[in-house]
N, C-alpha and C positions, 0 to 999 in steps of 0.2 A: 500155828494158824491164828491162834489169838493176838501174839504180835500185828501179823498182817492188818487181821479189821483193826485194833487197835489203834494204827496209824493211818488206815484207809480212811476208819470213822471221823477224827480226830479233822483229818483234811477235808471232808464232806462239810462237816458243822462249821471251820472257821471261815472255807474259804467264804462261801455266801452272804458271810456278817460284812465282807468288806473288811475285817484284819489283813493290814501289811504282810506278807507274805513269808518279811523275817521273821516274824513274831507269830505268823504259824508254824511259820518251823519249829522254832525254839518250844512251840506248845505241845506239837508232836513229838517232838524227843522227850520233856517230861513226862508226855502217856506214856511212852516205851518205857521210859527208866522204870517208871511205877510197875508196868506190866512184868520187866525182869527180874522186878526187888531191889533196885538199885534206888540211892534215897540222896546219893553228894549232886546235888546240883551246879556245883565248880565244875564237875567234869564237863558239862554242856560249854562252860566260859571256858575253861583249858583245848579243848578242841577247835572251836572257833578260833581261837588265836594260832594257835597248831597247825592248824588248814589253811590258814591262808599264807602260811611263814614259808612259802612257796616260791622257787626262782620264776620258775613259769608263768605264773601266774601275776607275775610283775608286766609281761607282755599287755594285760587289760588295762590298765589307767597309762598307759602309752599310749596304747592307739587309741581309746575315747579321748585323750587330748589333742593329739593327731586329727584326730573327725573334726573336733570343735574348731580346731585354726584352720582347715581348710575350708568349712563352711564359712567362720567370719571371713578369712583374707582368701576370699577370692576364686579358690581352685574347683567348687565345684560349680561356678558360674561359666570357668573355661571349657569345663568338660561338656557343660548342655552346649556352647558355641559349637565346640568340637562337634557334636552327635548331631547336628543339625547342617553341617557342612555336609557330615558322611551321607546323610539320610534325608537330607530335610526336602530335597528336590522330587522326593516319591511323595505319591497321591496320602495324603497323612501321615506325612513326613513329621509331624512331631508325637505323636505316638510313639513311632519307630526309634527314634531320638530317646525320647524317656525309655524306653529299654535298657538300648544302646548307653547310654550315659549313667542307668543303673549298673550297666555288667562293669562298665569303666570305673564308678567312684565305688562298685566293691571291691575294686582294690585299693581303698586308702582307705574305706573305713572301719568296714569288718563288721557292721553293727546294722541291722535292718531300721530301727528307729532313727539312728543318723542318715542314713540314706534319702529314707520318705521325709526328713523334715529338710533334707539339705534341697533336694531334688523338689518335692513339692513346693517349696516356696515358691522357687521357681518359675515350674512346667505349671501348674497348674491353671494359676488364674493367666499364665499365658496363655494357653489351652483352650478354655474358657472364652479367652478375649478373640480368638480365630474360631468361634462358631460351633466347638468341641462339646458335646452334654459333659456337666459338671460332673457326675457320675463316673462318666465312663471314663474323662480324664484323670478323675482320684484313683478307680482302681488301677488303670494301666500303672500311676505311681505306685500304689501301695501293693500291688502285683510285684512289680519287678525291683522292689526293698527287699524283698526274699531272699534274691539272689546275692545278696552280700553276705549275708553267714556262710555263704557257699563259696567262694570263690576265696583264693588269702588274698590279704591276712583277714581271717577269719575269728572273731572274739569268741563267740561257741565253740568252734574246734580247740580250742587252746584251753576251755573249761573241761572239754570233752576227755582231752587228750590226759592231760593234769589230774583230773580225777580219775582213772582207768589205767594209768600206767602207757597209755596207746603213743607212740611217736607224733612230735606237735607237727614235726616236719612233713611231714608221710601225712599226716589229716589234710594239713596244707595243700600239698599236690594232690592230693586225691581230689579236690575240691575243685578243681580248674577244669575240666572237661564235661562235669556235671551242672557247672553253673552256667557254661556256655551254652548247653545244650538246653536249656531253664530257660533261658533269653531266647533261643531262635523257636523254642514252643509259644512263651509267648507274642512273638515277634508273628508268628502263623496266626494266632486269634487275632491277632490288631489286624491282620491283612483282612480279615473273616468281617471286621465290626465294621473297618472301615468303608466297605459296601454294603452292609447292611443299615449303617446309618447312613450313607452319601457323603462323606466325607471328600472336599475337592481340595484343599489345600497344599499349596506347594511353597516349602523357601529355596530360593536360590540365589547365593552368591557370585558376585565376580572373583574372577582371577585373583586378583589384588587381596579383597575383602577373604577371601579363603585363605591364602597365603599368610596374610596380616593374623586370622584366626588360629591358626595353625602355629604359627610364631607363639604367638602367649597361649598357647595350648600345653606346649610342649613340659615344659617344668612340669604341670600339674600330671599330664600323661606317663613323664618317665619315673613319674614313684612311683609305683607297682610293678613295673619292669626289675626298679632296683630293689625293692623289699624282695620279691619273688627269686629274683635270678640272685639277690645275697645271702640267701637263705639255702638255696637249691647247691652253688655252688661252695657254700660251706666258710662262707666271707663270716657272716653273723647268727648269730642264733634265731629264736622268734623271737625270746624278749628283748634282743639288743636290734632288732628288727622294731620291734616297737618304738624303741627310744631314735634311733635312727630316722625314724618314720615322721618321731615330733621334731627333732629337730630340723628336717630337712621341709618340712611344710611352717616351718615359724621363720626360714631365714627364706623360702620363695615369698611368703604371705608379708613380710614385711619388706623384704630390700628389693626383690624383683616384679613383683605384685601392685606394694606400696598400697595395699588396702586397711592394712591396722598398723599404728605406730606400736614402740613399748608401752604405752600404755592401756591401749586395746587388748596387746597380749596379755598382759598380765588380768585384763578383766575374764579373756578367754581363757586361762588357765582356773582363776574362781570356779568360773562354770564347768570344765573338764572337771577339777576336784568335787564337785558338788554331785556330778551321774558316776565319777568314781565309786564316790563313797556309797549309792544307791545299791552300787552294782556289788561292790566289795561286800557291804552287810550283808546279802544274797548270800555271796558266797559263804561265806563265815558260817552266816546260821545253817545253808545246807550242809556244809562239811561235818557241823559240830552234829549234827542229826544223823549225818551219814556211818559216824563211828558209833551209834548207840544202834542204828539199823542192821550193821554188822555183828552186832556183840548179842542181839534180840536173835539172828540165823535168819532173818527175810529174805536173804538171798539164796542162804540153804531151800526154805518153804517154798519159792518161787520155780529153782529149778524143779523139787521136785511135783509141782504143780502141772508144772511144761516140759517136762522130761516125757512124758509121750508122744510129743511132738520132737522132740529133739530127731529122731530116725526119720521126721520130713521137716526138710530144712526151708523149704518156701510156706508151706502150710505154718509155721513158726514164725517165719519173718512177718506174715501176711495178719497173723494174731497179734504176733509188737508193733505192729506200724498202727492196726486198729485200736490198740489199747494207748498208743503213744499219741494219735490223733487225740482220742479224747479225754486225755490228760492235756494237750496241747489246748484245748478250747478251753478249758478251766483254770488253769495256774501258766504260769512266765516259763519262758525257756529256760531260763540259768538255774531256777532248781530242778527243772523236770530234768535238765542232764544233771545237777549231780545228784539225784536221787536216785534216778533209776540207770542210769549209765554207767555206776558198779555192780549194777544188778545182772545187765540186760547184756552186759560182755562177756563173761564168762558161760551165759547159758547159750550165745550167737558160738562161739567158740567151740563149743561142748556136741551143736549143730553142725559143725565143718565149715560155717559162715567165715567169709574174711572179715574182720573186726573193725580192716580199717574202711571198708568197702560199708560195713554197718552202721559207723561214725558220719558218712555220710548222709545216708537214707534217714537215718534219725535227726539228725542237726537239721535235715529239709522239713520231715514230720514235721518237727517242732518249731520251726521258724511257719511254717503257711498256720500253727494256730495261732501266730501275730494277727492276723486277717481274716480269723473266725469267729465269730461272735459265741460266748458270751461278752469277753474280755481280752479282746485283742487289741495290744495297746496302738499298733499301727492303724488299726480301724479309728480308734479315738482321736489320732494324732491326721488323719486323715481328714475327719469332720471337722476340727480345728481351722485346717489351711482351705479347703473347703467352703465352709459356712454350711454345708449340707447338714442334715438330721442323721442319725445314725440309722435306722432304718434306709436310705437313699444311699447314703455310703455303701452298707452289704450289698446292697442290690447291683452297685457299679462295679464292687470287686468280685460277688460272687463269679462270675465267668471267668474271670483268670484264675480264682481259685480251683476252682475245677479241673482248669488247663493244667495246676501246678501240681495236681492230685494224680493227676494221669500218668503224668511226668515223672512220678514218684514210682505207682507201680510200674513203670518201665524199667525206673531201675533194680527194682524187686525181680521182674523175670528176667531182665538181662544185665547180671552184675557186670558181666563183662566190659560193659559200656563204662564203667566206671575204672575197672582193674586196671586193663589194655593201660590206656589212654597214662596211669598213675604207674606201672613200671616202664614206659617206654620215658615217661618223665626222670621218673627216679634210676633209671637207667638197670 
């Protein structure tokens, strides 16, 4: 138990200082080492290296490079065109659009930050520009950013998977009927807001102009088709999914696109390496804390903390999802999975929980505290594109948040909404 507070207290005092997140980890594994007697500080450097010396794990700086050339060259401007042919004609028609264009570019990027910044550029000040409260058209964005950890290729699932031993594949599929069903929940509050604010706006194309849109739609559309269905049918892996991913969005974004020459690429590659590297040191210092959290028994102390809840297996899930919420409002997704996602599988497990059905619900957990305040980095990223205050921002997302909250304990009483759907896929 001492371990426990140990690194509970450890995360209480740094996060609030404002320390980078690597470097509270790496400070909490020094509490631990002290707490167990251990005094080699190499060990925390040996394991950071060690953890991330992963195949899988090669899938993440793929597809954030993958997100970044679709945003410069072009693909995720086709897709808002797209969602706007499909929807733009209904009474707040581009609400519905920013959904829709959410569920579509989670599949190329996998990442809720690229989504809200590729997508908010955008929708927003379009939004905005047709009469839309500022507000209400940030959260619809920074709402339906959620839905891209959820749906593959998925960058959390592939954390998730990779740390837990859990199948990357199998997160992947799981993730598609759950994020569709994310989008038509909040596709029901826009219909909700949209009469409650008077929203009358309608886009509608000709023939021609739909056609024409649809045409240079199409490249951007069939990458996720092809990641998913090469994946599903056993063409490629995730990681080679990834790489696939990049190169098939650098030669649409430059020879069929024609929106960045080689040398735009190569600036867009700088920038993929630079949220790499963000992302990677994450990992590292989680991992290298992860094996001192095992060798301290937290995982032991834990189960047997919640081992009388194990014989009710909702009443358990209902106490992880509360404790993973507010862990979600405090600290980033990438370590709250690998911190507690060697912890929290074995004890769902130990429940009669399907694990990969729990990989779910928790990736969602932890992606809507993107959109929670204290420290939600898509809330911040949102006042940005914006101009809003951050107090104005919560206020416009708070309501979808709630929608995605709901959403969540749905899938808590009824897993089946998840399973079904994920062996009819996986056959």
């Amino acid at each position: 138990m001492t371990a426990v507070l140990a690194f509970l207290g450890s995360l209480a005092v740094l996060l609030p200082l404002g320390v980078p997140i690597c470097f509270v980890l790496v400070c909490c594994g020094i509490v631990l080492m002290h707490v167990v007697g251990m005094t080699d500080f190499v060990i925390i450097a040996q394991n950071m290296v060690s953890g991330t010396n992963n195949f899988a794990l090669m899938a993440i700086p793929f597809f954030m490079l993958a997100g970044e050339i679709m945003g410069a060259g072009g693909l995720s401007r086709r897709i808002v065109d797209f969602a706007n042919v499909v929807v733009g004609r209904v009474r707040g028609g581009l609400g519905y659009a920013a959904i829709l264009a959410s569920m579509l570019f989670a599949g190329l990027s996998g990442s809720a930050v690229a989504d809200a910044a590729a997508l908010g550029g955008i929708l927003i000040p379009l939004m905005v520009r047709n009469g839309y409260r500022a507000d209400r058209a940030t959260g619809v964005i920074c709402a339906g950013s959620v839905i891209a950890p959820i749906i593959p290729p998925s960058i959390p699932m592939i954390v998730l998977a990779t740390a837990t031993g859990l199948s990357v594949s199998r997160c992947f599929m799981a993730g598609i009927a759950p994020g569709i069903i994310l989008g038509v929940m909040l596709m029901c509050g826009w219909w909700y807001f949209v009469r409650k604010d008077g929203y009358e706006d309608t886009r509608t194309y000709s023939r021609a102009e739909a056609i024409k849109i649809l045409k240079e739609s199409l490249p951007a559309l069939f990458m996720p088709v092809l990641i998913v269905g090469g994946i599903r049918l056993g063409v490629f892996t995730p990681t080679e999914a990834g790489a696939f991913a990049t190169v098939y969005a650098a030669i649409i974004s430059v020879f069929v696109y024609k929106e960045i020459d080689l040398k735009g690429l190569l600036d867009v590659c700088v920038a993929g390496t630079v949220s790499t590297g963000v992302t990677m040191i994450i990992v590292a210092a989680a991992t290298g804390v992860g094996w001192l959290i095992t060798i301290a028994q937290i995982p032991t102390m834990v189960v047997q903390i919640l081992s009388p809840l194990v014989a009710h297996p909702l009443v358990l899930l209902l106490s992880i999802n509360l404790f993973l919420f507010i862990m979600g409002m405090v600290m980033d997704l990438t370590p709250n999975i690998l911190i507690f996602g060697p912890i929290l599988i074995p004890l769902v497990k130990a429940a009669g929980i399907d694990p990969i059905v729990f990989a779910v619900i928790m990736v969602l957990n932890l992606t809507i505290g993107l959109i929670t305040p204290p420290v939600g980095i898509v809330i911040y990223l949102g006042c940005g594109i914006s101009g809003l205050d951050f107090k104005s921002c919560v206020k416009g997302i708070l309501p979808f948040c709630l929608i995605e909250i709901a959403t969540l304990f749905l899938f808590c009483f009824f897993p089946d909404i998840i399973r079904v759907p994920l062996n009819f896929i996986t056959g």
